[in-house]
N, C-alpha and C positions, 0 to 999 in steps of 0.2 A: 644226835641221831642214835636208835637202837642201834644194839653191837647185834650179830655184824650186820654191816648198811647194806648186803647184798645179799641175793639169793643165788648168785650166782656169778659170774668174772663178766659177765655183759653190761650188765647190771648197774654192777659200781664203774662200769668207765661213762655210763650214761648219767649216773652222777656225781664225776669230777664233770663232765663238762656242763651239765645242766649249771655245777654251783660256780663253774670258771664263769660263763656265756652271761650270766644272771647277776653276778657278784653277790653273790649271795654269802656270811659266816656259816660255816658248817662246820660242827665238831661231835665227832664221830666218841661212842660210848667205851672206848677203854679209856676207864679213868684212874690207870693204874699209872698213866702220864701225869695225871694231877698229882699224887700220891708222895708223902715228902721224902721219905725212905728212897721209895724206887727211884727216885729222881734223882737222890745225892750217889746213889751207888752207881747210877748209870754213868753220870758225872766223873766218879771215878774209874769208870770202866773205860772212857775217853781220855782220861789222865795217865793211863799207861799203868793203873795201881795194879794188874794184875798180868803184866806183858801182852805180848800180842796173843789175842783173841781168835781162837781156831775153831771153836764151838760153840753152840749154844743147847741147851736144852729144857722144853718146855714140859711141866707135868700136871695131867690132870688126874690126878689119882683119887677122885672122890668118892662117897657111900653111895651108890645108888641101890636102889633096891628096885626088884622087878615091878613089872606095870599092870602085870597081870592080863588077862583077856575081859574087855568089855563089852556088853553086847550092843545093837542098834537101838538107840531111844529117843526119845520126843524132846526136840530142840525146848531146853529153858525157855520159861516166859522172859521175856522182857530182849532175846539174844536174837541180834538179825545176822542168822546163819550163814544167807548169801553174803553180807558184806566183811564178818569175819573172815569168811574163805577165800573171797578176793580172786586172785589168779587163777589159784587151784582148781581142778578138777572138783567138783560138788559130791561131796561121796553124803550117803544117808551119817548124820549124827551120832558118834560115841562121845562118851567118856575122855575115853582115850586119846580123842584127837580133839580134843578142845586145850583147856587151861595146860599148860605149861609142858604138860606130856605129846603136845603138839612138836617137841623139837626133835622126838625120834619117828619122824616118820618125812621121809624125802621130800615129799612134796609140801610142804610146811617149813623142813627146819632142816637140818644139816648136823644132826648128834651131838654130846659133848664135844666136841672139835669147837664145831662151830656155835656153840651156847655158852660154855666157860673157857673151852682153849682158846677164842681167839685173842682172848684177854695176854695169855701165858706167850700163844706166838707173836703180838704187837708186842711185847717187852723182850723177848728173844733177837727177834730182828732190828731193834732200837737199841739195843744194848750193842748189838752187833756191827750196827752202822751197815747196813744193807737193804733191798728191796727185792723185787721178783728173783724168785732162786733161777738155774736153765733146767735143773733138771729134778724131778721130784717124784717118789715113792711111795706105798702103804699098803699095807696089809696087816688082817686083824679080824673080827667076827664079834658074831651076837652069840656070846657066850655064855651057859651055866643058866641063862633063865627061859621058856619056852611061854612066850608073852608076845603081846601083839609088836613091840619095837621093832623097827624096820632098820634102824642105824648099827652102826658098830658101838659094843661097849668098852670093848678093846681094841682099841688098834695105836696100831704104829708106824709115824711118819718121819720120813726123809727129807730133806730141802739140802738141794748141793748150789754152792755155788764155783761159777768159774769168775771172778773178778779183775779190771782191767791192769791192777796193778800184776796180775799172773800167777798171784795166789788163789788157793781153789781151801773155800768154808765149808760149813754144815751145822745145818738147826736140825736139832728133832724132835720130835712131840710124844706125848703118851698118852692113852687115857687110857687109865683101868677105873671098874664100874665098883669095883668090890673091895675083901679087903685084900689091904697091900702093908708095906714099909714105908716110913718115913726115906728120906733120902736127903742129904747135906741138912739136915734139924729143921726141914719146912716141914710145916705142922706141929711143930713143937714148943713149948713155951716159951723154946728161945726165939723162934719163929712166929709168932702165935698171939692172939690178943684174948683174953677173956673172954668174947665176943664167939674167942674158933674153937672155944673148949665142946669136948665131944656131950651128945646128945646122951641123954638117960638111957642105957641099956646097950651104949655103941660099947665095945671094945678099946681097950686102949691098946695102941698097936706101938710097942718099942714102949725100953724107960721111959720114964718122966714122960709119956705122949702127952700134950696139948687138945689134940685134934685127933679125929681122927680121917680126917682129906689131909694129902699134902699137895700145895697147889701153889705155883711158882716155877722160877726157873733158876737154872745154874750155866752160870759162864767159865768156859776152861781158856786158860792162856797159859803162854810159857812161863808163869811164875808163880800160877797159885791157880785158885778158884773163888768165885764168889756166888754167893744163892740170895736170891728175893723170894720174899711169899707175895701172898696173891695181896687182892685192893685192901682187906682188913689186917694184912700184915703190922706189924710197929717194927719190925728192925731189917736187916740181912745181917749176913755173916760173911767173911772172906778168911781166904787162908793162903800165904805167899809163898810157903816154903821155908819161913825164918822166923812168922810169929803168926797170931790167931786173931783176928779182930772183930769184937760185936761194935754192931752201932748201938749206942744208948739208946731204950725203948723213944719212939715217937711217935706219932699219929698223925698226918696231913689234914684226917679229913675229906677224906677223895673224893670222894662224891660231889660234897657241899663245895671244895677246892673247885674242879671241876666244873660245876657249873656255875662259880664267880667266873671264871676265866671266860666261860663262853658269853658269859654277858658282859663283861670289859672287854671284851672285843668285837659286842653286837653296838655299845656305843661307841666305842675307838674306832671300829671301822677297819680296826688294822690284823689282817688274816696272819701276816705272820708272828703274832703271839699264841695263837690258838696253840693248845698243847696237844689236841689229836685232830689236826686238821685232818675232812675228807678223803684228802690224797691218801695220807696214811689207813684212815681206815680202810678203803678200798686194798691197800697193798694186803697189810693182815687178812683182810676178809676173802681176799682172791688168792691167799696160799691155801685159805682153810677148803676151797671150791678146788683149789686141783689137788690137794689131797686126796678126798673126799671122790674126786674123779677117777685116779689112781686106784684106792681102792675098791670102786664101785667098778671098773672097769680090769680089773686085774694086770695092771702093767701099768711100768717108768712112763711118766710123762716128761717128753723135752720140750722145753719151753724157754722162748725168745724173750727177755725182760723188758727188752727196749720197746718192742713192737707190741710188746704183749700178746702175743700171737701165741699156741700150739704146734710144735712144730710136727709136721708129718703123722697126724692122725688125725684124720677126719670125724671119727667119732667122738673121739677125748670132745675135739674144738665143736660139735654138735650140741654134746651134752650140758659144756662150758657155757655153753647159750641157751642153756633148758630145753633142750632137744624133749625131753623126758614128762617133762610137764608141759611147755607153753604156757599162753596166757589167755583166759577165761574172760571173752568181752564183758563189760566195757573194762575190765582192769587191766590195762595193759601199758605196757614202759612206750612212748614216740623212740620211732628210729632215729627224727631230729629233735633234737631238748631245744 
C-alpha cells in the first residue's frame, strides 16, 4: 500500500481492522524496513551498540523548489477528473493540483511530512522501539516562496513520550524545503549512493557533498550516536565515544527487497514476516496526521496511545476525522469494514 496508508488517523484505524476482520496481507510503503543497511543498524540499535536510546531524530531537508501560481484549465484528454479527486471536494482543474504537486495542498496530501517524512519517522520510531507518542507539537510555515502550496515547507515536530517502564522519549522531525546543511554526513558520499549525487546546477552544500537533500535519521543514546540515510542510502555511520564506525557500502535493494517480502507472505500466508505490516504503517502515518493537526491548529496535542483517542480537544479529534474535508459521495470509508 501507498505511503502514507491514511489520510487522516480514522482512516488507518478503518484499515487495521478492515485488514484484521478480512485476513487480508498488507504491507504498507516504507520500504526503508526492507532496506539492508537500515535493518542491520536498527539491529544494532536493539543490541545496546549505542546505550540507552533517549532520542530519535528524523530529517527531511530536501531541494524543493517553488510551485509557482497556476491558472484554471481544461482537464487533460484521456483524465477522469471526478474519479482522480475521489473524496475531495471538486475544485475546477489546475496544474497544480494534479501530478505530484497534489501533496501541498490539504485536501489531497499532507506536505513533506507526510510525502517523504513519513519514511524518516517509521524508521525514527522502529529504531526507537515505540508507537503512539501522548503528547505531540509543531510549528513552522510556508516560507520564502509566495505560490499556490498550502502545506508547510518548514516545520518542526515534537513526539514526547511517557513510557510504562517511567522513562519519558522524544522523536523529532524536520523539513526544510531549501537549502540547508548536511548533518551527522547524511547526504554525503559517506552517506550517499551515486544515485543521490546532486542534480546539474544544485550547489554543493559542505565538503566533499554527495547530495544535496539530507534525508534520514539520527539516534542519540548514552554512548554514542548513529545516523541512517533515506531508502537509496548504502551505509550508516555510528560514533560511541571510543571509536568511529562506517558500515561497508551496501545496497538491499529496497524496493525490489520489499516487494519479495510482501509476496512470500502473500503465499506463506504468514502476516508476521511482513516487514511493514499495516499496523505499523497506520502508527507512522497517524503521527505524521497529529502533527500536521498541531500545526494546522496552533497548539500541543495530548494524545492517549492505547485508546488512540485525542485527549481533551474536540477540534484537534474533529479534524483527526477530516472534519475539514469530508468525504465526497460515492467515495467514502464504511463506519463498519
Amino acid at each position: 500500500m501507498e505511503k502514507p496508508c491514511s489520510h487522516n488517523l480514522w482512516e488507518g484505524k478503518q484499515l487495521v481492522a478492515a485488514a484484521n476482520r478480512y485476513n487480508r496481507i498488507v504491507q504498507h510503503g516504507t520500504q526503508c524496513r526492507s532496506e539492508t543497511a537500515v535493518r542491520e543498524a536498527v539491529q544494532k540499535l536493539r543490541n545496546g551498540y549505542i546505550g540507552d536510546i533517549y532520542m530519535a531524530r528524523g530529517l527531511c531537508y530536501k531541494w524543493r523548489d517553488t510551485i509557482g501560481r497556476t491558472p484554471v484549465q481544461p482537464v487533460p484528454p484521456g483524465v477522469n477528473y471526478d474519479l482522480w479527486t475521489g473524496p475531495a471536494p471538486l475544485h475546477e482543474f489546475t496544474k497544480n493540483r494534479f501530478h505530484y504537486d497534489w501533496h501541498w495542498f490539504w485536501y489531497y496530501g499532507n506536505g513533506d511530512l507526510g510525502n517523504q517524512g513519513v519514511h524518516q519517522v517509521d524508521v525514527a520510531r522502529w529504531g526507537m522501539g515505540v508507537g503512539f507518542p501522548n503528547k505531540v507539537s509543531a510549528i513552522g510555515g510556508h516560507f520564502m516562496f509566495d505560490d499556490d502550496q498550502e502545506t508547510p515547507n518548514d516545520l518542526t515536530c515534537a513526539f514526547e513520550y511517557d513510557l510504562p517502564d517511567g522513562k519519558r522519549r522524544m522523536i523529532t522531525f524536520e523539513v526544510r524545503h531549501w537549502i540547508t546543511n548536511h548533518e551527522a554526513e547524511i547526504g554525503t558520499p559517506e552517506l550517499g549512493t551515486p544515485e543521490a549525487k546532486a542534480r546539474p546546477g544544485a550547489p554543493k552544500l559542505g565538503p566533499g557533498s554527495g547530495s544535496h537533500n539530507s534525508i534520514g535519521d539520527i539516534f542519540y543514546g548514552s554512548n554514542g550516536y548513529l545516523a541512517t540515510g533515506d531508502e537509496d542510502a548504502a551505509t550508516y555511520v555510528a560514533w560511541t565515544g571510543r571509536d568511529q564506525e562506517r558500515q561497508p557500502p551496501v545496497h538491499g535493494g529496497n524496493e525490489r527487497a520489499h516487494f519479495q517480502n510482501f509476496i512470500d507472505c502473500v503465499a506463506s500466508r504468514n502476516k508476521a514476516d511482513l516487514h511493514a505490516p499495516i499496523e505499523e504503517g497506520h502508527i507512522s502515518a497517524g503521527m505524521v496526521h497529529l502533527a500536521n493537526a498541531s500545526y494546522r491548529l496552533g497548539r500541543t496535542i495530548h494524545f492517549n496511545p492505547d485508546t488512540q483517542q485525542v485527549i481533551g480537544d474536540e477540534e484537534a479529534a474533529t479534524l483527526l476525522r477530516d472534519g475539514d474535508r469530508g468525504y465526497r459521495a460515492p467515495f467514502v470509508v464504511p463506519e463498519e469494514v
